[in-house]
C-alpha positions in Angstrom: 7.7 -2.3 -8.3 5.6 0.1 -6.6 2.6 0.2 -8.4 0.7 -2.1 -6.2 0.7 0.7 -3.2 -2.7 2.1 -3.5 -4.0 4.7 -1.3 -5.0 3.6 1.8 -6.3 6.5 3.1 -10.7 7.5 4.1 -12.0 4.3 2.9 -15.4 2.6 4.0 -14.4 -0.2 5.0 -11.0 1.4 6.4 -7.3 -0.4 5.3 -6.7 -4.2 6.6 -3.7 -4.9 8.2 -2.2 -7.1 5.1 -3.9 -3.8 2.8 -1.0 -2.4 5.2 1.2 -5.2 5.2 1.7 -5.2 1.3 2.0 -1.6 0.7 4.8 -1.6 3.6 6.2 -4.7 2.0 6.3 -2.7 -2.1 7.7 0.2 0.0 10.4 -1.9 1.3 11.4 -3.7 -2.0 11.6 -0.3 -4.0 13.8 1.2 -1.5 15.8 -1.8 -0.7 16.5 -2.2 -4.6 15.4 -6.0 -4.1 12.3 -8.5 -4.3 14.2 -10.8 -2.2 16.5 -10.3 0.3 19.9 -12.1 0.8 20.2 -14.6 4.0 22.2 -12.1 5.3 19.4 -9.4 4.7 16.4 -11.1 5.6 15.8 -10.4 9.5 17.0 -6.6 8.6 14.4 -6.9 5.5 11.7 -8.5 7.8 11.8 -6.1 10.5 12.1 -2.8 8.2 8.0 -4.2 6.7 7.1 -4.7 10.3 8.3 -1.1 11.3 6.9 0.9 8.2 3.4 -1.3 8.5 3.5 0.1 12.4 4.4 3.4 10.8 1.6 3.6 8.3 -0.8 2.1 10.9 -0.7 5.0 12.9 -0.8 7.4 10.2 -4.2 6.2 9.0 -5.2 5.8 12.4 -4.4 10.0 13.0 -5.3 11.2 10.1 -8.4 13.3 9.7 -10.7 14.5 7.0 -14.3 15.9 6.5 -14.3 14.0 2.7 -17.0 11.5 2.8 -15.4 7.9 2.2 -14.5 6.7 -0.8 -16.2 3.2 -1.6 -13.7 0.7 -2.9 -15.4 -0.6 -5.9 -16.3 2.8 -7.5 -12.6 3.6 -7.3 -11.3 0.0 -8.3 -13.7 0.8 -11.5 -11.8 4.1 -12.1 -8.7 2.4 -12.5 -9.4 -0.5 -14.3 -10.8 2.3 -17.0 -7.6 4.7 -16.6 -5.3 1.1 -17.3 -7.7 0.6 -19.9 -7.1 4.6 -21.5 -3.9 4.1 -20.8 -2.5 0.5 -22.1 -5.4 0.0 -24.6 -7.1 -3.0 -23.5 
């Protein structure tokens, strides 16, 4: 469930806010134990993504580092060649 949250973190161009959005929303489902929440759940669910998107938001926004940026192709290429090593395909 929570492969799909990447690093966010020093990248040129920096995070979007669904980047955010959908690392807060994987974060949410693994800890919640569900894909979907129950009716019951849903505005509890809903506002949990909204506050840990806010969360990571300022995170990356106060985080500093002298590492140039990492380009997002170059390191999109790295893992399709680790799954690659890894699953042999």
């Amino acid at each position: 469930m929570c492969r799909n949250i990447r690093p966010l973190s020093n990248f040129e161009p920096p995070a979007t806010d669904d980047e955010i959005q959908a690392a807060a929303l994987q974060f949410v489902r693994k800890i919640s134990g569900t894909t979907k929440p129950s009716r019951a759940n849903e505005e509890v669910f809903a506002r949990a993504v909204d506050e840990v998107a806010a969360a990571s938001t300022r995170l990356l926004d106060a985080l500093v580092t002298t590492a140039p940026p990492k380009d997002r192709e170059i390191e999109a290429a790295k893992a399709r060649e680790r799954a690659a090593l890894r699953y042999g395909t």
